[in-house]
Each structure stands twice: as C-alpha cells, then as structure tokens.
Rosetta silent file (secondary structure, phi, psi, omega in degrees, C-alpha in Angstrom):
SEQUENCE: XXXXXXXXXXXXXXXXXXXXXXXXXXXXXXXXXXXXXXXXXXXXXXXXXXXXXXXXXXXXXXXXXXXXXXXXXXXXXXXXXXXXXXXXXXXXXXXXXXXXXXXXXXXXXXXXXXXXXXXXXXXXXXXXXXXXXXXXXXXXXXXXXXXXXXXXXXXXXXXXXXXXXXXXXXXXXXXXXXXXXXXXXXXXXXXXXXX
SCORE:     score description
SCORE:     0.000 S_00000001
   1 L     0.000  -38.057 -179.802  -16.738   12.866   10.580 S_00000001
   2 H   -62.104  -37.622 -179.629  -16.889    9.992   13.037 S_00000001
   3 H   -69.600  -34.163  178.244  -19.008    7.917   10.605 S_00000001
   4 H   -67.528  -40.392  175.597  -16.536    8.530    7.819 S_00000001
   5 H   -61.792  -41.450 -178.568  -13.623    7.305    9.989 S_00000001
   6 H   -65.248  -32.659  176.708  -15.716    4.276   10.823 S_00000001
   7 H   -64.383  -36.804  179.767  -16.317    3.608    7.114 S_00000001
   8 H   -68.166  -51.019 -173.719  -12.522    3.524    6.573 S_00000001
   9 H   -69.230  -25.691 -177.217  -11.740    1.311    9.545 S_00000001
  10 H   -63.013  -33.517  178.853  -14.508   -1.230    8.920 S_00000001
  11 H   -70.365  -23.178 -179.407  -12.745   -2.586    5.844 S_00000001
  12 H   -88.125  -36.717 -177.604   -9.588   -3.183    7.808 S_00000001
  13 L  -121.017  -64.198 -171.736  -11.062   -4.869   10.863 S_00000001
  14 L   -63.026  -39.396 -176.030  -14.852   -5.186   11.291 S_00000001
  15 L  -127.921   42.814  179.022  -15.596   -6.158    7.707 S_00000001
  16 L   -53.743  124.747 -177.690  -12.184   -7.346    6.441 S_00000001
  17 L   -53.673  -33.747 -178.162  -12.855   -8.830    2.976 S_00000001
  18 L   -93.109  -52.506 -168.328  -10.889  -12.014    3.572 S_00000001
  19 L   -79.045  -27.142 -173.659  -11.109  -12.698    7.342 S_00000001
  20 L  -113.149  -51.394 -176.153  -14.756  -11.571    7.938 S_00000001
  21 L   -84.004  -17.462 -178.662  -16.661  -11.486    4.585 S_00000001
  22 L    57.133   44.720  179.666  -14.741  -14.357    3.054 S_00000001
  23 L  -111.038  152.343  174.187  -14.601  -12.527   -0.329 S_00000001
  24 L    75.047   26.603 -175.246  -11.813  -12.602   -2.814 S_00000001
  25 H   -73.039  -28.506 -177.955  -10.611  -16.108   -1.741 S_00000001
  26 H   -60.652  -59.995 -179.876   -9.628  -17.223   -5.257 S_00000001
  27 H   -66.876  -25.644 -179.452   -6.740  -14.684   -5.642 S_00000001
  28 H   -65.570  -42.907 -179.135   -6.020  -15.011   -1.894 S_00000001
  29 H   -78.990  -30.970 -172.766   -5.306  -18.715   -2.264 S_00000001
  30 H   -87.033  -39.359 -173.519   -3.729  -18.600   -5.662 S_00000001
  31 H  -103.884    3.398 -177.340   -1.281  -15.677   -5.634 S_00000001
  32 L   -85.573   30.137  179.675   -0.264  -15.580   -2.004 S_00000001
  33 L   -74.690  -17.779  179.014    2.818  -17.728   -2.583 S_00000001
  34 L  -151.418  155.795  178.667    5.094  -14.802   -1.834 S_00000001
  35 H   -59.450  -39.198  178.256    4.914  -11.354   -0.209 S_00000001
  36 H   -61.873  -47.709 -179.867    5.686   -9.658   -3.573 S_00000001
  37 H   -63.196  -42.903 -179.515    2.841  -11.410   -5.333 S_00000001
  38 H   -65.461  -43.309  177.681    0.400  -10.714   -2.505 S_00000001
  39 H   -62.674  -45.943 -179.585    1.356   -7.083   -2.293 S_00000001
  40 H   -58.449  -46.145  177.450    1.120   -6.673   -6.065 S_00000001
  41 H   -63.619  -47.114  179.280   -2.356   -8.215   -6.157 S_00000001
  42 H   -59.487  -44.211 -179.138   -3.550   -6.291   -3.097 S_00000001
  43 H   -67.140  -42.144  176.872   -2.386   -2.917   -4.410 S_00000001
  44 H   -56.171  -54.055 -179.311   -3.858   -3.664   -7.838 S_00000001
  45 H   -63.561  -36.219  177.766   -7.248   -4.531   -6.343 S_00000001
  46 H   -63.124  -43.286  177.255   -7.072   -1.525   -4.089 S_00000001
  47 H   -58.845  -48.995 -176.211   -6.488    0.851   -6.976 S_00000001
  48 H   -65.650  -40.654 -179.852   -9.405   -0.638   -8.894 S_00000001
  49 H   -62.384  -48.072 -179.048  -11.630   -0.613   -5.777 S_00000001
  50 H   -66.655  -46.814 -175.750  -10.987    3.039   -4.973 S_00000001
  51 H   -63.069  -47.389 -176.171  -11.308    4.303   -8.617 S_00000001
  52 H   -67.169  -40.091  178.606  -14.438    2.254   -9.363 S_00000001
  53 H   -57.901  -48.282 -176.997  -16.081    3.275   -6.011 S_00000001
  54 H   -62.093  -47.580 -178.716  -15.442    6.984   -6.822 S_00000001
  55 H   -64.327  -43.443  178.945  -16.704    6.786  -10.359 S_00000001
  56 H   -63.816  -38.751 -179.316  -19.796    4.736   -9.491 S_00000001
  57 H   -67.362  -33.872 -179.876  -20.629    7.128   -6.657 S_00000001
  58 H   -70.813  -39.660 -174.062  -20.259   10.116   -9.020 S_00000001
  59 H  -102.155    9.916 -174.162  -22.445    8.665  -11.775 S_00000001
  60 L   -62.116  -28.474  179.726  -24.983    6.680   -9.777 S_00000001
  61 L   -74.648  -22.281 -176.807  -27.823    9.137  -10.590 S_00000001
  62 L   -97.421   -6.220 -178.012  -27.174    8.765  -14.355 S_00000001
  63 L   -95.405  117.468  176.287  -27.029    4.964  -14.563 S_00000001
  64 L   -62.114  143.831 -174.253  -30.435    3.414  -15.231 S_00000001
  65 H   -65.623  -22.318  177.242  -31.277    0.676  -12.779 S_00000001
  66 H   -67.018  -29.493 -177.015  -31.811   -1.886  -15.588 S_00000001
  67 H  -116.019   24.566 -178.944  -28.250   -1.622  -16.675 S_00000001
  68 H   -59.137  -56.740 -175.599  -26.657   -0.973  -13.280 S_00000001
  69 H   -64.741  -45.126  175.605  -24.593   -4.109  -12.902 S_00000001
  70 H   -61.882  -34.569  175.592  -23.289   -4.154  -16.505 S_00000001
  71 H   -65.015  -38.321  177.226  -22.382   -0.516  -16.160 S_00000001
  72 H   -64.629  -40.454  178.019  -20.423   -1.254  -12.974 S_00000001
  73 H   -60.652  -43.484 -179.288  -18.613   -4.081  -14.724 S_00000001
  74 H   -67.803  -32.613  175.893  -17.562   -1.819  -17.557 S_00000001
  75 H   -67.973  -44.712 -178.685  -16.297    0.841  -15.085 S_00000001
  76 H   -64.270  -43.024 -178.464  -14.375   -1.824  -13.055 S_00000001
  77 H   -63.953  -28.593  175.811  -12.993   -3.383  -16.309 S_00000001
  78 H   -61.981  -45.371 -174.643  -11.673    0.047  -17.382 S_00000001
  79 H   -75.397  -32.690  178.451   -9.570    0.402  -14.228 S_00000001
  80 H   -66.613  -41.124  175.405   -8.447   -3.263  -14.407 S_00000001
  81 H   -60.468  -36.923  176.123   -7.228   -2.656  -17.976 S_00000001
  82 H   -62.537  -48.333  177.889   -5.248    0.376  -16.749 S_00000001
  83 H   -59.040  -46.210 -177.779   -3.665   -1.761  -13.996 S_00000001
  84 H   -60.516  -46.155  179.933   -2.957   -4.554  -16.423 S_00000001
  85 H   -65.342  -42.792 -179.651   -1.268   -2.296  -18.984 S_00000001
  86 H   -67.345  -40.850 -178.176    0.782   -0.442  -16.476 S_00000001
  87 H   -68.431  -42.045 -178.199    1.858   -3.657  -14.669 S_00000001
  88 H   -64.643  -34.002 -179.679    2.733   -5.361  -18.022 S_00000001
  89 H   -78.291  -41.640 -172.275    4.807   -2.294  -19.045 S_00000001
  90 H  -107.508  -23.337 -179.747    6.634   -1.488  -15.835 S_00000001
  91 L  -131.693   61.774 -174.575    6.496   -4.663  -13.724 S_00000001
  92 H   -60.819  -33.729  179.821    6.608   -7.535  -16.293 S_00000001
  93 H   -69.367  -41.868  175.711    7.917  -10.175  -13.922 S_00000001
  94 H   -64.520  -41.748  178.728    5.155   -9.476  -11.419 S_00000001
  95 H   -58.819  -38.787 -178.800    2.630   -9.391  -14.231 S_00000001
  96 H   -74.271  -34.496  177.432    3.751  -12.880  -15.329 S_00000001
  97 H   -66.671  -35.766 -178.077    3.658  -14.200  -11.742 S_00000001
  98 H   -81.300  -30.273  172.585    0.076  -12.958  -11.218 S_00000001
  99 L    56.829 -129.924 -173.281   -0.938  -14.208  -14.626 S_00000001
 100 H   -68.010  -15.455 -177.731   -4.738  -14.522  -15.225 S_00000001
 101 H   -68.299  -21.799  176.467   -5.541  -13.222  -11.782 S_00000001
 102 H   -68.079  -53.261  179.591   -4.917   -9.597  -12.839 S_00000001
 103 H   -64.571  -26.817  179.259   -7.721   -9.557  -15.519 S_00000001
 104 H   -70.525  -11.147  174.400   -9.949  -11.518  -13.043 S_00000001
 105 H   -56.697  -26.214 -178.834  -10.041   -8.566  -10.766 S_00000001
 106 H   -54.197  -41.440 -176.143  -12.967   -7.463  -12.950 S_00000001
 107 H  -101.469   15.583 -179.392  -15.130  -10.224  -11.374 S_00000001
 108 L   -68.999  132.812 -173.999  -13.701  -10.019   -7.889 S_00000001
 109 H   -60.953  -32.198 -177.871  -16.562  -10.166   -5.413 S_00000001
 110 H   -62.388  -49.693 -171.671  -15.039   -7.503   -3.211 S_00000001
 111 H   -68.208  -55.157 -179.855  -15.038   -4.812   -5.974 S_00000001
 112 H   -62.253  -38.989 -179.499  -18.489   -5.534   -7.432 S_00000001
 113 H   -66.911  -36.670  179.357  -19.966   -6.047   -3.971 S_00000001
 114 H   -71.124  -37.672  179.634  -18.645   -2.644   -2.748 S_00000001
 115 H   -61.224  -48.266 -176.454  -19.897   -0.977   -5.941 S_00000001
 116 H   -72.370  -48.058 -175.987  -23.371   -2.391   -5.379 S_00000001
 117 H   -78.337  -29.604 -173.672  -23.604   -2.232   -1.634 S_00000001
 118 H  -122.734  -59.145 -169.181  -21.866    1.015   -0.857 S_00000001
 119 H   -64.149  -31.114 -178.290  -20.742    3.254   -3.736 S_00000001
 120 L   -77.653   -7.801 -175.972  -24.126    3.245   -5.434 S_00000001
 121 L  -119.125   -3.679 -173.381  -25.805    4.437   -2.264 S_00000001
 122 L  -130.321  169.707 -176.359  -23.251    6.880   -0.797 S_00000001
 123 L   -77.381  174.199 -173.856  -21.322   10.064   -1.613 S_00000001
 124 H   -61.037  -50.583 -175.586  -17.978   10.301   -3.323 S_00000001
 125 H   -66.669  -43.671  176.490  -15.731   10.860   -0.244 S_00000001
 126 H   -61.685  -37.740  176.447  -17.440    8.069    1.793 S_00000001
 127 H   -65.075  -40.161  175.657  -17.063    5.764   -1.257 S_00000001
 128 H   -61.117  -45.969  179.061  -13.404    6.667   -1.469 S_00000001
 129 H   -67.127  -37.027  178.448  -12.850    5.861    2.255 S_00000001
 130 H   -63.921  -46.215  178.884  -14.828    2.630    1.902 S_00000001
 131 H   -64.746  -44.197  175.617  -12.701    1.575   -1.042 S_00000001
 132 H   -60.387  -48.402 -177.519   -9.453    2.537    0.671 S_00000001
 133 H   -64.820  -47.879  175.080  -10.335    0.736    3.876 S_00000001
 134 H   -60.174  -38.310  177.438  -11.421   -2.393    2.095 S_00000001
 135 H   -64.888  -47.342  178.310   -8.359   -2.314   -0.097 S_00000001
 136 H   -62.833  -40.384  173.893   -6.058   -1.897    2.788 S_00000001
 137 H   -59.680  -45.042  176.397   -7.753   -4.717    4.643 S_00000001
 138 H   -60.361  -51.600 -175.986   -7.474   -6.996    1.604 S_00000001
 139 H   -63.249  -43.489 -176.781   -3.851   -6.050    0.895 S_00000001
 140 H   -65.354  -47.831  179.701   -2.729   -6.402    4.592 S_00000001
 141 H   -62.909  -42.676  176.038   -4.337   -9.843    4.977 S_00000001
 142 H   -58.978  -42.451 -178.926   -3.095  -11.011    1.632 S_00000001
 143 H   -67.713  -36.919  175.664    0.409   -9.817    2.489 S_00000001
 144 H   -61.933  -45.861  177.535    0.423  -11.628    5.832 S_00000001
 145 H   -59.558  -49.072  177.577   -0.589  -14.835    4.099 S_00000001
 146 H   -58.189  -43.036 -178.475    2.045  -14.275    1.432 S_00000001
 147 H   -64.487  -48.425 -177.430    4.763  -13.556    3.971 S_00000001
 148 H   -59.424  -49.015 -177.417    3.974  -16.698    6.067 S_00000001
 149 H   -65.955  -36.690  178.604    3.840  -18.910    3.001 S_00000001
 150 H   -68.929  -39.347  178.852    7.012  -17.512    1.521 S_00000001
 151 H   -67.871  -47.462 -175.587    9.004  -17.929    4.799 S_00000001
 152 H   -81.033  -31.291 -175.515    7.684  -21.418    5.581 S_00000001
 153 H   -87.405  -32.007 -178.488    7.309  -22.678    1.998 S_00000001
 154 H  -123.086   -7.260 -177.745   10.469  -21.323    0.389 S_00000001
 155 L    68.050   30.060 -178.253   12.564  -20.150    3.319 S_00000001
 156 E  -131.118  162.255  166.600   12.764  -16.631    1.857 S_00000001
 157 E  -133.431  116.882 -179.032   11.462  -13.141    2.406 S_00000001
 158 L    60.458   29.586 -179.045   11.113  -11.044   -0.767 S_00000001
 159 L    88.926   -2.547  177.567   13.329  -13.571   -2.451 S_00000001
 160 E  -102.294  135.920 -177.753   16.151  -13.464    0.059 S_00000001
 161 E   -60.919  135.857  175.480   16.945  -16.554    2.188 S_00000001
 162 L   -79.338  -32.093 -179.765   15.993  -16.206    5.865 S_00000001
 163 L  -158.976  146.704  178.130   18.535  -18.715    7.106 S_00000001
 164 L   -70.329  -29.202 -175.284   21.141  -21.023    5.606 S_00000001
 165 L  -107.944   14.887  173.624   20.008  -24.035    7.663 S_00000001
 166 L   -77.738  128.471  176.484   16.223  -23.520    7.354 S_00000001
 167 L  -102.584  112.076 -177.728   14.424  -26.356    5.666 S_00000001
 168 L   -60.280  151.642  175.220   11.271  -25.140    3.834 S_00000001
 169 L  -102.253  105.427 -170.846    8.032  -27.016    4.325 S_00000001
 170 H   -54.257  -33.509 -175.355    6.795  -27.704    0.793 S_00000001
 171 H   -64.204  -23.020  177.833    3.095  -27.813    1.649 S_00000001
 172 H   -76.281  -17.167  178.317    3.165  -24.050    2.380 S_00000001
 173 L   -86.223  -18.286 -177.117    4.371  -23.384   -1.144 S_00000001
 174 L   -94.861  162.857  176.841    1.364  -25.354   -2.552 S_00000001
 175 H   -48.592  -41.642  178.045   -2.375  -24.415   -2.599 S_00000001
 176 H   -64.043  -21.007  174.324   -3.135  -26.417    0.584 S_00000001
 177 H   -64.667  -36.713  178.263   -0.584  -24.248    2.381 S_00000001
 178 H   -62.625  -45.014  177.057   -2.739  -21.226    1.598 S_00000001
 179 H   -64.046  -40.934  175.804   -5.745  -22.948    3.174 S_00000001
 180 H   -61.734  -43.611 -176.430   -3.712  -23.862    6.274 S_00000001
 181 H   -69.520  -45.483  177.356   -2.375  -20.357    6.765 S_00000001
 182 H   -60.164  -39.670  175.849   -5.870  -18.822    6.128 S_00000001
 183 H   -62.270  -43.698  178.490   -7.458  -21.279    8.569 S_00000001
 184 H   -64.989  -37.793  177.065   -4.897  -20.422   11.243 S_00000001
 185 H   -66.966  -39.058  177.953   -5.512  -16.672   10.713 S_00000001
 186 H   -65.351  -36.714  177.125   -9.279  -17.193   10.978 S_00000001
 187 H   -64.273  -45.513  178.230   -8.799  -19.161   14.185 S_00000001
 188 H   -59.002  -45.091 -177.379   -6.588  -16.361   15.629 S_00000001
 189 H   -64.593  -41.951 -178.185   -9.131  -13.731   14.639 S_00000001
 190 H   -66.539  -40.331  174.732  -12.046  -15.691   16.131 S_00000001
 191 H   -61.571  -40.194  177.940  -10.093  -16.153   19.401 S_00000001
 192 H   -65.047  -39.020  179.855   -9.328  -12.430   19.452 S_00000001
 193 H   -67.043  -36.797  179.248  -13.003  -11.579   18.819 S_00000001
 194 H   -67.306  -24.550  176.314  -14.172  -13.737   21.722 S_00000001
 195 L   -74.385    0.000    0.000  -11.920  -11.856   24.103 S_00000001
C-alpha cells in the first residue's frame, strides 16, 4: 500500500512533469495565458492520461511488442477524440481558446512516456494512481503558471479584474512571460530542494 501511495505522490512532487521531468512544455508555454485555459488543458490531459494508462495496463499482454508504440498512440488518440468532442460540444469557448493544443495531447510526451515507462509494466490500479498523480502534478503546475500570467499580464483572475488601478505587464501575456514564470518556479523549486 505504501508503494502505491508513493506512485501517486511522485507525479505531484518528486517527478512533476513540468518542474522535474520538463515534459509537456509546449502546451505549458502556449495555453497558460489564463487560469481557465490552464485548468482546461490540465484536466483534459489528466483524463487522457488516466484512461490510457488503465487501458494500456489492462491490454499490455495482448499487444505485440512490434506494434506497441502505434497501439499506444491509437489508445491515446481515442481518449483525446472523446475529450475533443465533449469540449467542443459543452465548452466551445474553451475549445476555441485551446485550439490545436487539444488534438496535440495525442503526442504529449507525458502521456506516451507514462504509457511506455509505467502502464506497460505495472498493474491497473498502480497505473491509475500513476496517471492521476502525474495529471494532478501537470494540472497544478500549469494552473499556477496560468494564474500568475493572468494576474500579471491581464490584471484579471478568471476574467474578473483584480484591481481598478492595476497596470498589467504585457510581457506576461506573451510567450516570453510563460518562460519567465516557469523559470521563476523552477528556481523556487530548486531552492526548496536544496533545503
């Protein structure tokens, strides 16, 4: 039981996809302009990660090694299509904001990496916990970046102004702002790790 709890927590802290493994940086830098976008992308990726981990773990014995990676991609693409269709139907404004980055979840390194490195070698429940932990770690970090960028770059939180006399700093609304925030978060994490 202790090892299963460790599998869950490693994705949040020890092996955080963004802050430790440096995976999924393309959507991290591109869609983290607001908390809403970051949360939408993070939850979408988490759903795909959990479902694909479970399915790959369940069928790992039946997938021939020669077609392992293409099979994983088909499984991942199936869940991405579900996310894309549901988001387009029920959250059209978020779907438009995230744009091409929703279908690109198929090739997200976090998801394919976890399928190959973990789900293909472990049981269903452990794979579920791994996917959940990695997804929460990704979503949490992405949301923090989105929140900071939205507050500093637009002077808003979830679309509502934070203050009437706050002057936004435009660089945080642009792609370099994502790099600045990510660099600051990495520095804070490194300083915390040294302690």
């Amino acid at each position: 039981m202790k090892s299963l709890v460790a599998e869950f927590y490693k994705g949040i802290f020890k092996e955080n996809p963004i802050l430790v493994l440096a995976l999924g940086l393309c959507p991290t830098l591109a869609v983290s302009t607001s908390l809403q976008n970051a949360l939408g992308m993070g939850l979408s990726a988490t759903f795909v990660l959990i479902c694909s981990n479970i399915l790959i773990s369940m069928f790992k014995r039946f997938i021939p090694s020669r077609v392992r990676i293409p099979s994983y991609i088909v499984i991942i693409a199936t869940f991405v299509t579900i996310v894309e269709l549901v988001m387009e139907a029920y959250l059209p404004s978020l779907y438009k904001q995230l744009g091409i980055f929703v279908p690109l979840i198929v090739v997200n390194c976090i998801i394919l990496g976890r399928a190959e490195a973990f789900a293909s070698k472990n049981g269903v429940f452990a794979s579920f916990l791994d996917g959940l932990g990695m997804g929460i770690g990704f979503t949490f970090t992405l949301s923090i970046i989105g929140l900071i960028r939205e507050v500093l770059g637009a002077g808003k939180i979830w679309g509502y102004p934070v203050s009437l006399d706050f002057v936004p700093v435009l660089v945080f609304a642009l792609p370099p702002g994502a790099l600045l925030v990510l660099g600051l978060m990495l520095a804070i994490k490194q300083a915390g790790d040294k302690r």
